[in-house]
CHARMM internal coordinates of N, CA and C (Angstrom, degrees):
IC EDIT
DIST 1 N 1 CA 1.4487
DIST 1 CA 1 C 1.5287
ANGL 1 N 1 CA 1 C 109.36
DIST 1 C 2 N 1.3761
ANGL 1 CA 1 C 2 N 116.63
DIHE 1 N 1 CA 1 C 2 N 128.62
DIST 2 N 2 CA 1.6627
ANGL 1 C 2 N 2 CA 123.19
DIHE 1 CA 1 C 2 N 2 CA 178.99
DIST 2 CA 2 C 1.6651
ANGL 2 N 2 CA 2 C 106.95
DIHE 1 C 2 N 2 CA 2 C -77.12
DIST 2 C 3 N 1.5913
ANGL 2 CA 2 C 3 N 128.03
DIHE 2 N 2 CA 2 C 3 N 138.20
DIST 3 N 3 CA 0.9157
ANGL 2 C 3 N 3 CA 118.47
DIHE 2 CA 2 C 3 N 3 CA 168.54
DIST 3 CA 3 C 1.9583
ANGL 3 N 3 CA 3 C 119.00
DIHE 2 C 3 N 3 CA 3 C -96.71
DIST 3 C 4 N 1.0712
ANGL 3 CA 3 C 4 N 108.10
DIHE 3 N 3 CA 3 C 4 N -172.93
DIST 4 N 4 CA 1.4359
ANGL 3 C 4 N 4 CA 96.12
DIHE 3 CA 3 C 4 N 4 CA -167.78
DIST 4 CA 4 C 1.7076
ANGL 4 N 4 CA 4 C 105.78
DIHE 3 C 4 N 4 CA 4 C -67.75
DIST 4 C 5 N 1.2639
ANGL 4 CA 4 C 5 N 118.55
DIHE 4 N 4 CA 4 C 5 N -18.98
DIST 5 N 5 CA 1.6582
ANGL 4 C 5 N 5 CA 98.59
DIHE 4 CA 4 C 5 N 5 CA 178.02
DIST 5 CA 5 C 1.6291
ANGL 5 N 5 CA 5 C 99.16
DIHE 4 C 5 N 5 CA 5 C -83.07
DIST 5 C 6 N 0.9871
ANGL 5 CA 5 C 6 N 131.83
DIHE 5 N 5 CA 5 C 6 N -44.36
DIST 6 N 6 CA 1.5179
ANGL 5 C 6 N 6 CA 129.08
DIHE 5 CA 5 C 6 N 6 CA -177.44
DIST 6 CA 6 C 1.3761
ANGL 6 N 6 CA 6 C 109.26
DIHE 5 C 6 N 6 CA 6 C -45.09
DIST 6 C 7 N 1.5851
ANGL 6 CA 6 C 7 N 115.85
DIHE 6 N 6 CA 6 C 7 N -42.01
DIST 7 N 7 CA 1.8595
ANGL 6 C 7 N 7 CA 103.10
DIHE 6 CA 6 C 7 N 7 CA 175.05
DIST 7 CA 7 C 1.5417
ANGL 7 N 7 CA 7 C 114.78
DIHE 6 C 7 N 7 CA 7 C -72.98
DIST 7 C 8 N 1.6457
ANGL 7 CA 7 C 8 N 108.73
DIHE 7 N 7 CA 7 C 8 N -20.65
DIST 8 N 8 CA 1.4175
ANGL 7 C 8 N 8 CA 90.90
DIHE 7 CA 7 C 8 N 8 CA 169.17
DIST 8 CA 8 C 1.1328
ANGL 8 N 8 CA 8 C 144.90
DIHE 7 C 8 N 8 CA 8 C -111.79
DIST 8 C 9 N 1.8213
ANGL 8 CA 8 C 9 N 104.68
DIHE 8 N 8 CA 8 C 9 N 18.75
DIST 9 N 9 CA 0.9985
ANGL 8 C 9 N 9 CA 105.55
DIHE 8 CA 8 C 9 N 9 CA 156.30
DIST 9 CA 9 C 1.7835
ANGL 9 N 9 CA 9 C 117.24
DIHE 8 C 9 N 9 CA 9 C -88.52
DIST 9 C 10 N 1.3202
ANGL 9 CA 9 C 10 N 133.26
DIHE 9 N 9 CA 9 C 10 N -15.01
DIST 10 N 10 CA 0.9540
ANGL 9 C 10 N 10 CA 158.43
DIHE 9 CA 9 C 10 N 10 CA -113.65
DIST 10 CA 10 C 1.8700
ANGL 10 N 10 CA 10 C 86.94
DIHE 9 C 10 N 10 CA 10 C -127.17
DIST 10 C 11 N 1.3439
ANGL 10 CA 10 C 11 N 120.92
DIHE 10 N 10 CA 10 C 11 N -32.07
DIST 11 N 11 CA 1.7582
ANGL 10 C 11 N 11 CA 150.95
DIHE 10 CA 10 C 11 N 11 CA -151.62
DIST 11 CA 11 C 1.9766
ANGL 11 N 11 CA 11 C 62.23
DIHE 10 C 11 N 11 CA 11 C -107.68
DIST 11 C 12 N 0.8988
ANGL 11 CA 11 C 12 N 119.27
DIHE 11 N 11 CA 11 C 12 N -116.77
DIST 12 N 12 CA 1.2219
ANGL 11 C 12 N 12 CA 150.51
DIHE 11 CA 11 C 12 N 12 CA -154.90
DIST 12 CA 12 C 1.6287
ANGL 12 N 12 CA 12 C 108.30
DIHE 11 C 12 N 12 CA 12 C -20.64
DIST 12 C 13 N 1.4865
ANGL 12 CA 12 C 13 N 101.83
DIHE 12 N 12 CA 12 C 13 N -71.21
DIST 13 N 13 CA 1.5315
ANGL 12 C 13 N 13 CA 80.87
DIHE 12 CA 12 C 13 N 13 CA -172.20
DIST 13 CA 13 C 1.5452
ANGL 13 N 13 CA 13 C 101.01
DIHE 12 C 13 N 13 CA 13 C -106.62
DIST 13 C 14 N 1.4190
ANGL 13 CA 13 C 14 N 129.95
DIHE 13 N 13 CA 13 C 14 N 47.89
DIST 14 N 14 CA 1.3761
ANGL 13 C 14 N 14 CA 121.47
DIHE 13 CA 13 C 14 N 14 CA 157.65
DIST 14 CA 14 C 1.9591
ANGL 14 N 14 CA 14 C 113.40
DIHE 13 C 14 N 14 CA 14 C -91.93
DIST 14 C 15 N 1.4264
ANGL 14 CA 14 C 15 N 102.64
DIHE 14 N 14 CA 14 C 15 N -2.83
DIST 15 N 15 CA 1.4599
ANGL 14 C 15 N 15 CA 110.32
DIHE 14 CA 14 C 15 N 15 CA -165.99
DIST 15 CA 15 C 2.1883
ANGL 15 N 15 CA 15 C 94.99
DIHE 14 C 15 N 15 CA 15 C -130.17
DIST 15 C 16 N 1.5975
ANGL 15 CA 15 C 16 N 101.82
DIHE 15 N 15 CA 15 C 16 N 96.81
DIST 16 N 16 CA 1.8147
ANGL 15 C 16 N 16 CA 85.78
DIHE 15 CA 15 C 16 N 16 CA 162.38
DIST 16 CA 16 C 1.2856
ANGL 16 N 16 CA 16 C 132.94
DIHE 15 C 16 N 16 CA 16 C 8.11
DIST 16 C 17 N 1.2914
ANGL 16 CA 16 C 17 N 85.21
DIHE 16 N 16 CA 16 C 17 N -78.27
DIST 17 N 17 CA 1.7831
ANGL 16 C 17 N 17 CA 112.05
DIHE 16 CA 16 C 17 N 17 CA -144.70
DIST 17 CA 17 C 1.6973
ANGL 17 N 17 CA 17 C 86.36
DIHE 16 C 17 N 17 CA 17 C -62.05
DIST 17 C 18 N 1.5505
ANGL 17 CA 17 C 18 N 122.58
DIHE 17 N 17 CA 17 C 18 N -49.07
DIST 18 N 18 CA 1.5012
ANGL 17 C 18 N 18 CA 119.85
DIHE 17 CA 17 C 18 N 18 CA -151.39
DIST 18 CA 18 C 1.9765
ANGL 18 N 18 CA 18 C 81.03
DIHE 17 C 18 N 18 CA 18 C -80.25
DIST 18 C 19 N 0.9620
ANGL 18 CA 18 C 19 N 110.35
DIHE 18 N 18 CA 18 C 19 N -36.55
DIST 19 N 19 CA 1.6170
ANGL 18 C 19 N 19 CA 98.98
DIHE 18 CA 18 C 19 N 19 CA -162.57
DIST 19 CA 19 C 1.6570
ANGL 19 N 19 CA 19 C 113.22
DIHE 18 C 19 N 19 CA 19 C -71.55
DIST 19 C 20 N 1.1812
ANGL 19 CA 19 C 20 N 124.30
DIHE 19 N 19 CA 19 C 20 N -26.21
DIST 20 N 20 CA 1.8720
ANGL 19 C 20 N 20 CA 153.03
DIHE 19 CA 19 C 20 N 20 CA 140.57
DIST 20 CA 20 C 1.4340
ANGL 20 N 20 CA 20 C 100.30
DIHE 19 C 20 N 20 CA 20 C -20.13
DIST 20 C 21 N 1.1342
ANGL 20 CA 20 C 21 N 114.57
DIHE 20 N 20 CA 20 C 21 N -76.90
DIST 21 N 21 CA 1.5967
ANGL 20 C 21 N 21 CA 122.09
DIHE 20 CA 20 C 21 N 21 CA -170.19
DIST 21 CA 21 C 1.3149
ANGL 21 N 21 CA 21 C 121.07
DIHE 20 C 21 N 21 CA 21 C -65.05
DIST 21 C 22 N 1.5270
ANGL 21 CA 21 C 22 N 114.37
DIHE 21 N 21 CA 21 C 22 N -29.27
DIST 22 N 22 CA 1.2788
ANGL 21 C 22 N 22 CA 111.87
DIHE 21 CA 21 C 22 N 22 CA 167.64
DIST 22 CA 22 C 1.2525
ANGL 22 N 22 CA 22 C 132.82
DIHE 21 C 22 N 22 CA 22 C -74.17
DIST 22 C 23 N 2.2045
ANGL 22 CA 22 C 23 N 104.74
DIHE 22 N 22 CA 22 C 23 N -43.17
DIST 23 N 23 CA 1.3664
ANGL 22 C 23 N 23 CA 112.80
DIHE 22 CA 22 C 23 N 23 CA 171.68
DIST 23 CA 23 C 1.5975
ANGL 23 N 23 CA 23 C 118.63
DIHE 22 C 23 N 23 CA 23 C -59.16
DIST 23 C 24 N 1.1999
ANGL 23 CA 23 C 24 N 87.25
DIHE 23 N 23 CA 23 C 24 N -33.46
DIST 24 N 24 CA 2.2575
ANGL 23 C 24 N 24 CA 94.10
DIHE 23 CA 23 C 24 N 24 CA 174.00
DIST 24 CA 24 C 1.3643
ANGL 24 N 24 CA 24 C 106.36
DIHE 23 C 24 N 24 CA 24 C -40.19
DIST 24 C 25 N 1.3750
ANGL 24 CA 24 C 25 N 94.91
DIHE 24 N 24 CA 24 C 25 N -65.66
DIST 25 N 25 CA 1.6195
ANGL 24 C 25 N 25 CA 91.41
DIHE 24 CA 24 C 25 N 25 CA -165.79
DIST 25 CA 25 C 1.2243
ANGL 25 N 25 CA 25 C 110.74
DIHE 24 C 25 N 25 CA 25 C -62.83
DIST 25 C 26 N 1.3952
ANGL 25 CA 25 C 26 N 139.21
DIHE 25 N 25 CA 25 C 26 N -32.64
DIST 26 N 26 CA 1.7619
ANGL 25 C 26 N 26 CA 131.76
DIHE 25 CA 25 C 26 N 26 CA -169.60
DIST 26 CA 26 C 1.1580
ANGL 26 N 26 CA 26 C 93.04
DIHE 25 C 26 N 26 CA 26 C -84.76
DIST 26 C 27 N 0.9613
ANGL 26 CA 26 C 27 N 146.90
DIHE 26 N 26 CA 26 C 27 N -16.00
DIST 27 N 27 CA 1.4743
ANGL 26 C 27 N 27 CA 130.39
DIHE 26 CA 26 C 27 N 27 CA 175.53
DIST 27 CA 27 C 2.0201
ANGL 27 N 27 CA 27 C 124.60
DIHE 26 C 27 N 27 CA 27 C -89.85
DIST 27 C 28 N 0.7535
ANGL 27 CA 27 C 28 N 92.68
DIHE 27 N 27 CA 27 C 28 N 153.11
DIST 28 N 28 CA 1.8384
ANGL 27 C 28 N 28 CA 121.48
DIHE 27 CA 27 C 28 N 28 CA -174.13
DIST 28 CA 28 C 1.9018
ANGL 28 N 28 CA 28 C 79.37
DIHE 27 C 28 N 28 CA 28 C -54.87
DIST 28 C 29 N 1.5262
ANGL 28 CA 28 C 29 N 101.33
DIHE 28 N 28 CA 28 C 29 N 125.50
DIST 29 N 29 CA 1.7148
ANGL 28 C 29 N 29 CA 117.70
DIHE 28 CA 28 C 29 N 29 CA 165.99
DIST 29 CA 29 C 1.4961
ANGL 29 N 29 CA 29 C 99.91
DIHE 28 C 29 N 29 CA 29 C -33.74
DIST 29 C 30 N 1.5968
ANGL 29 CA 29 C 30 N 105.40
DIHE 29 N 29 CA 29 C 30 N -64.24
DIST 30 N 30 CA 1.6890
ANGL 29 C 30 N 30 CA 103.27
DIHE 29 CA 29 C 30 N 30 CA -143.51
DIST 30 CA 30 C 1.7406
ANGL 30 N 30 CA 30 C 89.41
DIHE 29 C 30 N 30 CA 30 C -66.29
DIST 30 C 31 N 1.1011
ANGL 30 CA 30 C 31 N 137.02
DIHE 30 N 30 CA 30 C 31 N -32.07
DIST 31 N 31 CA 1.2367
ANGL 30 C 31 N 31 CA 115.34
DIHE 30 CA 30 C 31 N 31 CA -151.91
DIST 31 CA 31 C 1.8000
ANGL 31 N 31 CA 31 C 107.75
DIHE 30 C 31 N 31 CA 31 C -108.20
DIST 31 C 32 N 1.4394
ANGL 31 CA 31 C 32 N 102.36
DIHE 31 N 31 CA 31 C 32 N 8.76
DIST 32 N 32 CA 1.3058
ANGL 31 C 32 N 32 CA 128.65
DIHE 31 CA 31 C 32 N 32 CA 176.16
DIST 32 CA 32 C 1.3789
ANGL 32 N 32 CA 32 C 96.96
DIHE 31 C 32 N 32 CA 32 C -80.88
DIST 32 C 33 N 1.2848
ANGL 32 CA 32 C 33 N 133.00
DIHE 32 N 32 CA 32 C 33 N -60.92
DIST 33 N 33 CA 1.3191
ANGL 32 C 33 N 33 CA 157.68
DIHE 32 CA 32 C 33 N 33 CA -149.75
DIST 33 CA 33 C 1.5629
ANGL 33 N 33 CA 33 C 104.68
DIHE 32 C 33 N 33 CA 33 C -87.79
DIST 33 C 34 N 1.3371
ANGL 33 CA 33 C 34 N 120.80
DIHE 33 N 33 CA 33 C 34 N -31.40
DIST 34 N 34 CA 1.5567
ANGL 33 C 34 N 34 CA 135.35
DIHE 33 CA 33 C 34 N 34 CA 171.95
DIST 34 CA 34 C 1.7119
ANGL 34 N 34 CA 34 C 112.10
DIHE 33 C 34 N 34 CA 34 C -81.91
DIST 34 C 35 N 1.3915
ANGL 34 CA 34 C 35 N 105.13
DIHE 34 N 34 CA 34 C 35 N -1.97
DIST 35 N 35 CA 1.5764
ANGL 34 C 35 N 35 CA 108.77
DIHE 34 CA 34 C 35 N 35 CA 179.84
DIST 35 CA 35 C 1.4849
ANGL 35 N 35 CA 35 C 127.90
DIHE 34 C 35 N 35 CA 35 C -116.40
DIST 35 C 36 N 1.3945
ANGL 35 CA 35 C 36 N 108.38
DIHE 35 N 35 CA 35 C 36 N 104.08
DIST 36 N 36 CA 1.5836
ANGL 35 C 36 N 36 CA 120.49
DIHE 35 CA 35 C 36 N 36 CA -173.31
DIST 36 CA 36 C 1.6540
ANGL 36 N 36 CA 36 C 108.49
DIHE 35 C 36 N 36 CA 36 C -48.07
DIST 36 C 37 N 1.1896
ANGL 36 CA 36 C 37 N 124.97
DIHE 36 N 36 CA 36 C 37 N 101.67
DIST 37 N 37 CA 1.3464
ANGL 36 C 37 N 37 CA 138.70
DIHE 36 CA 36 C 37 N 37 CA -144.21
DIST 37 CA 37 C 1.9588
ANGL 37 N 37 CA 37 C 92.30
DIHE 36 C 37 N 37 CA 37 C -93.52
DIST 37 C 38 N 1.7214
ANGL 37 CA 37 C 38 N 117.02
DIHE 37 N 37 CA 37 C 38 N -47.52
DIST 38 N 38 CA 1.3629
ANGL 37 C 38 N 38 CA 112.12
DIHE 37 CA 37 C 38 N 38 CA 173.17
DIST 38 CA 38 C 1.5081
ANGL 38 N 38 CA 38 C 104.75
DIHE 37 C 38 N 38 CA 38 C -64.41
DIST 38 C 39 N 1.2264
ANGL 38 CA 38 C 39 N 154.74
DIHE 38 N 38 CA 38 C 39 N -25.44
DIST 39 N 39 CA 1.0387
ANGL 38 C 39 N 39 CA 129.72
DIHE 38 CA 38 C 39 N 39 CA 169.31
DIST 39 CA 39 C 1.4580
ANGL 39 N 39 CA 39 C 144.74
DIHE 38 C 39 N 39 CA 39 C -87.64
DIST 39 C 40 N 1.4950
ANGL 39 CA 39 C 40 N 98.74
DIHE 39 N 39 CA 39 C 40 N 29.63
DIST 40 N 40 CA 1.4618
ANGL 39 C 40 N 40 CA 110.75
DIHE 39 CA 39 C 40 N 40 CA 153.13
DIST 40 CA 40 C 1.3697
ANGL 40 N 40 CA 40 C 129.95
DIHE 39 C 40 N 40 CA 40 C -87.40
DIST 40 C 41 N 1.5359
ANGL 40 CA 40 C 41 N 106.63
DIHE 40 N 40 CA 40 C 41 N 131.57
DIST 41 N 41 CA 1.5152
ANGL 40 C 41 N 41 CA 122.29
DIHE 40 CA 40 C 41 N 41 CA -164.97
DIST 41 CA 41 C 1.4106
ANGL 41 N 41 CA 41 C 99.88
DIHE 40 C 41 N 41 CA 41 C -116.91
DIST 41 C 42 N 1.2889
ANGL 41 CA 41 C 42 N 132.87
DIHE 41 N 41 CA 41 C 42 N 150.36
DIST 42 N 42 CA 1.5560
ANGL 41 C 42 N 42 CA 148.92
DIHE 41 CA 41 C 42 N 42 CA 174.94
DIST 42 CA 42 C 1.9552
ANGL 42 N 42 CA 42 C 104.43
DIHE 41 C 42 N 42 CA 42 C -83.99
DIST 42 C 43 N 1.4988
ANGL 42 CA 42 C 43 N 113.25
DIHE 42 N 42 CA 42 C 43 N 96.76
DIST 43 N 43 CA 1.4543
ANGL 42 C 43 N 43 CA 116.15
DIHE 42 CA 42 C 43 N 43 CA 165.55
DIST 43 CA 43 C 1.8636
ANGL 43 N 43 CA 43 C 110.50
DIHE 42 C 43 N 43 CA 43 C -43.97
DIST 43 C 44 N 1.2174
ANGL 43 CA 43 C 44 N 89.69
DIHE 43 N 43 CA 43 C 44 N 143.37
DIST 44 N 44 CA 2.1305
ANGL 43 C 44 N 44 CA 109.87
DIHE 43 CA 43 C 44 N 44 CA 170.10
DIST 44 CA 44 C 1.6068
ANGL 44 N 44 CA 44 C 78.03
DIHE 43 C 44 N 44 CA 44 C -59.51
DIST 44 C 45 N 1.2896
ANGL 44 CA 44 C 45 N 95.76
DIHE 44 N 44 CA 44 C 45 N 149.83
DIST 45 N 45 CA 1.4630
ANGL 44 C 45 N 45 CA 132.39
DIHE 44 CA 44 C 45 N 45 CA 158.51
DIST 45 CA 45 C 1.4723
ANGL 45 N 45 CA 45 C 110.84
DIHE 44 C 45 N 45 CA 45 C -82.47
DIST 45 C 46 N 1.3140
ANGL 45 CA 45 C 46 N 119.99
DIHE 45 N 45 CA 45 C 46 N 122.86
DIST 46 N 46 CA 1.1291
ANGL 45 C 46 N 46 CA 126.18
DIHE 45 CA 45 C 46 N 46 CA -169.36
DIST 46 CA 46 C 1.7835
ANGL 46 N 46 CA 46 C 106.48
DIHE 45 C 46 N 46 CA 46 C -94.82
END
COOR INIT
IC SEED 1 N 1 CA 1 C
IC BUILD
């Protein structure tokens, strides 16, 4: 059984775009700003 942080991390970085918006913000401007944000792709599940 998943608990409520497991669905949201699970919500979060299984989809780019939602996982983008979060790392932006925890990260340092300059190196936020140095990171091609459309070219994140979701790895195969191993």
């Amino acid at each position: 059984m998943q608990s409520p942080h497991d669905k949201l991390f699970t919500f979060t970085f299984r989809h780019p775009q939602h996982a983008a918006g979060w790392v932006r913000c925890a990260l340092p401007l300059a190196l936020a700003l140095a990171i091609d944000w459309e070219s994140l792709v979701p790895l195969r599940e191993c």
